[in-house]
C-alpha positions in Angstrom: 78.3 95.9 117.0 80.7 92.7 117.6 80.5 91.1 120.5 84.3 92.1 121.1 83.0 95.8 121.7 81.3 94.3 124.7 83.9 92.8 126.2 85.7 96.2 126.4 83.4 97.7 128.3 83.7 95.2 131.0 86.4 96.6 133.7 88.8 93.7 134.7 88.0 91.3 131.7 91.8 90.6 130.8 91.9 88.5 133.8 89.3 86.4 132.7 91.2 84.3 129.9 93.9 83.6 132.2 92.5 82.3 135.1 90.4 79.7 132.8 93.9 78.7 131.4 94.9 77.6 134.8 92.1 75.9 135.8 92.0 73.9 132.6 95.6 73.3 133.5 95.3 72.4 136.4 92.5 69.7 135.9 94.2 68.1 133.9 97.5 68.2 135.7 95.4 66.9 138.6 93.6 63.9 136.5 97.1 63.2 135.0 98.7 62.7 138.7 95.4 60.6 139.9 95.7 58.2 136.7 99.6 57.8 137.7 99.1 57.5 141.3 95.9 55.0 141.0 96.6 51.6 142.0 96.6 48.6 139.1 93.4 46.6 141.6 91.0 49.8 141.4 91.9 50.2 137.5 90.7 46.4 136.8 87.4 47.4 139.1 86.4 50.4 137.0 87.1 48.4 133.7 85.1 45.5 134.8 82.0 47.8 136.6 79.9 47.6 132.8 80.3 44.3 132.9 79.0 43.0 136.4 75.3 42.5 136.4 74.3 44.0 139.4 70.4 42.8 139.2 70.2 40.1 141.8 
């Protein structure tokens, strides 16, 4: 049997597909906004943070 033929069986599993469309659209609606919305100082922070040697 496919593994299609299983998926039929399950009651409710059209709803499935759709609601893991919005989350992944809304993720990355949500990281788009941040990475507008983030000010320039914190950008040059995370781009510098491989580069500090924290061993003291």
């Amino acid at each position: 049997m496919k593994f299609s033929t299983y998926l039929e069986k399950i009651a409710g599993v059209s709803i499935y597909p759709v609601v893991s469309l919005i989350m992944f659209f809304a993720f990355f609606a949500i990281v788009t906004l941040w990475i507008y919305s983030i000010d320039k100082n914190d950008i040059e922070r995370l781009e510098n943070l491989p580069l500090e040697d924290t061993k003291k």
